[in-house]
C-alpha positions as CSV (number, residue, x, y, z in Angstrom):
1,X,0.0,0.0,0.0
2,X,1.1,3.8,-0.4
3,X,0.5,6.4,2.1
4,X,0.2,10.1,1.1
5,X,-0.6,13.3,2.5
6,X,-4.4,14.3,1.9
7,X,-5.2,17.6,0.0
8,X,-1.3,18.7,-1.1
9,X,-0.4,18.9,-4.9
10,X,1.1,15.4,-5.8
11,X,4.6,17.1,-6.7
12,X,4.9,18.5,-2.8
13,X,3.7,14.6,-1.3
14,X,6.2,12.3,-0.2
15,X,5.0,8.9,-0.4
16,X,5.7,5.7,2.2
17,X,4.8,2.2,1.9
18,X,2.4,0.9,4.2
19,X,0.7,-2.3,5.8
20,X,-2.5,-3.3,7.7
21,X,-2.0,-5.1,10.7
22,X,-6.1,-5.2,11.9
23,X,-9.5,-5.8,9.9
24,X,-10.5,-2.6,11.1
25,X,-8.3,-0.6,9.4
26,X,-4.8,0.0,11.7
27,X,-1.9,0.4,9.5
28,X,1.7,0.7,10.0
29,X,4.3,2.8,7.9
30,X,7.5,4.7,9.0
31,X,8.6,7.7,11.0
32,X,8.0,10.6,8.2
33,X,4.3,8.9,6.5
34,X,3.0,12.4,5.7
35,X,5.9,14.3,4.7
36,X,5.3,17.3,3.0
37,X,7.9,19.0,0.6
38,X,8.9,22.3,-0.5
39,X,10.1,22.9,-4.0
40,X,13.1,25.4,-4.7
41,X,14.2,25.4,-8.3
42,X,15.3,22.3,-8.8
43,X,15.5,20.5,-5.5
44,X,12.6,19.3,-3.1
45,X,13.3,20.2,0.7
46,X,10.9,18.2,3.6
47,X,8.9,21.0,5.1
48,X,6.3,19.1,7.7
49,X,4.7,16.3,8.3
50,X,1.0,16.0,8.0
51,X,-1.2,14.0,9.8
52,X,-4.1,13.2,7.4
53,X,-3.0,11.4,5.0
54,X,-4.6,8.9,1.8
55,X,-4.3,5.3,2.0
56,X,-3.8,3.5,-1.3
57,X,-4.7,0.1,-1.2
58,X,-3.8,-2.0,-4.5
59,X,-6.9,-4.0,-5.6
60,X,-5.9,-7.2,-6.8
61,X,-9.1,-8.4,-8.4
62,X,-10.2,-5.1,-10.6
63,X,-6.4,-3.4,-10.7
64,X,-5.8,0.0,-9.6
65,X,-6.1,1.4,-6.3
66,X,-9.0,1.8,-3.6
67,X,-8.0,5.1,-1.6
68,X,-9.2,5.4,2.0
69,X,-8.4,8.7,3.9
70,X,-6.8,7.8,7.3
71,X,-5.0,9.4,10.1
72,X,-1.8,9.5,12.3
73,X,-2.5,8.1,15.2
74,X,0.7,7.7,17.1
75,X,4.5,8.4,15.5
76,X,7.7,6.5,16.9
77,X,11.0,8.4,16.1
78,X,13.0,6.1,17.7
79,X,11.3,3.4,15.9
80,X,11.1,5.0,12.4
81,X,7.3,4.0,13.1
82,X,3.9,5.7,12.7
83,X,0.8,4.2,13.6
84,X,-2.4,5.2,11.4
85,X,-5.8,4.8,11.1
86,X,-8.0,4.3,8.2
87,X,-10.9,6.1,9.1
88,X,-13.7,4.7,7.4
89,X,-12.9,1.0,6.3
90,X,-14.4,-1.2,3.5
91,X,-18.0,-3.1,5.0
92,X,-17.1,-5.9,7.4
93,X,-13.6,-4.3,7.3
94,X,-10.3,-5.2,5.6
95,X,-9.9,-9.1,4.5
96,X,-6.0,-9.1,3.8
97,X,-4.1,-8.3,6.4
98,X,-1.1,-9.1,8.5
99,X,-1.2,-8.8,12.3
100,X,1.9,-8.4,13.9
101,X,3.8,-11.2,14.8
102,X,7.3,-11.5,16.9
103,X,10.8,-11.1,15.6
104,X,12.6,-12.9,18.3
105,X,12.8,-15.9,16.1
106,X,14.5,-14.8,13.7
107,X,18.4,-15.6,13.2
108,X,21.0,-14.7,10.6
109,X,20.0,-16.4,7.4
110,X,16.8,-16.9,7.4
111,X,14.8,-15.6,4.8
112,X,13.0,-12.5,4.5
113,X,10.6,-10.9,2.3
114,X,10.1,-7.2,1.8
115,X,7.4,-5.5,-0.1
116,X,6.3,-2.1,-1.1
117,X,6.1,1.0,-3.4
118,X,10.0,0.8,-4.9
119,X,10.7,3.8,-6.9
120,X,7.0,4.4,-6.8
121,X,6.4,2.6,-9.5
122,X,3.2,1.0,-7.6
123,X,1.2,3.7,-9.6
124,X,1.3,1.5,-12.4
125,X,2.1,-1.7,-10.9
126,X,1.4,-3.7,-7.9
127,X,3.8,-3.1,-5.2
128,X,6.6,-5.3,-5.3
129,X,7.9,-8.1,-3.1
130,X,11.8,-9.0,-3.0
131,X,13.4,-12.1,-1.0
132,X,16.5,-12.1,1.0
133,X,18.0,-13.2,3.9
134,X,18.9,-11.8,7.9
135,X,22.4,-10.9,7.3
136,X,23.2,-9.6,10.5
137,X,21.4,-7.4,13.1
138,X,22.7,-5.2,16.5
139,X,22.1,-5.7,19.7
140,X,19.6,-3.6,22.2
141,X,21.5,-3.6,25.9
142,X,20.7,-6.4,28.4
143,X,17.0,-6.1,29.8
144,X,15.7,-3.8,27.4
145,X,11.7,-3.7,26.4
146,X,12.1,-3.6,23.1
147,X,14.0,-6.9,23.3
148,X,17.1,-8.0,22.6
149,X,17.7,-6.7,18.6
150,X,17.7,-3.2,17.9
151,X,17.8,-3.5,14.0
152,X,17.9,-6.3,11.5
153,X,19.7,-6.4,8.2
154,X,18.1,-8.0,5.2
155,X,19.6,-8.3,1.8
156,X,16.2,-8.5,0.5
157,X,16.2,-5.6,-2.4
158,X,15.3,-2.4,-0.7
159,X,14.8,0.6,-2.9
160,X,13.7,4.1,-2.3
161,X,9.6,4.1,-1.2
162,X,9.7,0.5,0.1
163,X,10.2,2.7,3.6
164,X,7.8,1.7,6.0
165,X,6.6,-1.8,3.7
166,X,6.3,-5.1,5.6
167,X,9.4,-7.1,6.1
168,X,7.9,-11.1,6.8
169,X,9.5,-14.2,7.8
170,X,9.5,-17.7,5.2
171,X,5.9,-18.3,7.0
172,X,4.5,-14.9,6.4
173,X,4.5,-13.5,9.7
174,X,4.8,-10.1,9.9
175,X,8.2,-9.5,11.5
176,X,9.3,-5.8,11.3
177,X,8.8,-3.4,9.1
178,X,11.2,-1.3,6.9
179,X,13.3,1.8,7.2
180,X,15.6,2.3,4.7
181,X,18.1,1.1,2.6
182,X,21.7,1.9,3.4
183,X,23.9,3.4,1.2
184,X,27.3,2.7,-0.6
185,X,29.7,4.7,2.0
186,X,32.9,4.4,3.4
187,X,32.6,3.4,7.2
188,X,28.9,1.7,6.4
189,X,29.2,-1.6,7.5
190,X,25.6,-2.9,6.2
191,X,26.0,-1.2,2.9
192,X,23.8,-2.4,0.2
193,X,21.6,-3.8,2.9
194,X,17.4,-2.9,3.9
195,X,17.6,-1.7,7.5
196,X,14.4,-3.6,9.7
197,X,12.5,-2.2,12.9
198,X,11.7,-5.3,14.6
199,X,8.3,-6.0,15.2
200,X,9.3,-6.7,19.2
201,X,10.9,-2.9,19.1
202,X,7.7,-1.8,17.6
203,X,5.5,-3.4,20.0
């Protein structure tokens, strides 16, 4: 799914991936779902984030998109997490979904699947869905609620607008979701790699 800020010129909305976690219409996405940009010549600067935003849900069986207006219930910084709400869901409420699950089961290696708006290219296309693995992950101190992983590393492709897409384990549970891909840099040590907020963390 893509989330979007409601009522703002399409060139000024940033755009997040997205994923339902309840029937009645909860969705998680990441820390700046709503951002709002300014545009200066030639460059696009953030300028706020908004807290009404459109839901885009893909719809599988017709093509194209259902849009359901929803808003920011609750955002996580520290998390790279925003909680929304989609304010009036479908009759008898939302059929596909993916409630969260726990991360504490996962180790390096096993699989992982990402999905979400890449390049934004869900306009045209369903969102896409890439396979990968836990390459490594860093530790939270001893005791900690969030548990004991602060991030996982997946080297399941993601690109730019998969931020804030599902990131599920080889049996579908929802495990974390996405913050961002990390660069090619010197001193990055998970380069190449999707960086995922632990659905423990996000608990």
């Amino acid at each position: 799914m893509i989330c979007v800020p409601s009522g703002v010129a399409d060139e000024k909305r940033g755009s997040s991936s997205g994923v339902i976690i309840s029937r009645d219409g909860f969705v998680l996405s990441d820390g700046v779902v709503g951002q709002v940009f300014k545009r200066e010549g030639r460059r696009m600067t953030a300028e706020k984030l908004q807290d009404e935003v459109d839901v885009r849900v893909p719809d599988l069986e017709r093509g194209g998109f259902a849009t359901y207006p929803a808003r920011v219930v609750r955002r996580v910084r520290g998390t790279d997490t925003s909680l929304l709400r989609i304010l009036e869901p479908p009759p008898g409420g939302f059929r596909e979904c993916l409630e969260p699950d726990t991360s504490k089961l996962l180790r390096v290696g096993d699989f992982t699947f990402v999905a979400g708006n890449a390049f934004g290219m869900a306009q045209e296309a369903p969102p896409t869905l890439t396979a990968g693995i836990v390459s490594s992950h860093t530790a939270l101190p001893a005791g900690d609620a969030g548990g004991a992983v602060e991030f996982l590393y997946t080297s399941a492709a993601v690109n730019p607008g998969v931020n804030g897409g599902p990131c599920v384990d080889i049996d579908g549970r929802l495990v974390g979701t996405v913050s961002t891909w990390l660069p090619a840099a010197p001193g990055e040590p998970y380069q190449f790699h999707g960086k995922v907020i632990p659905m423990d963390r996000i608990r």
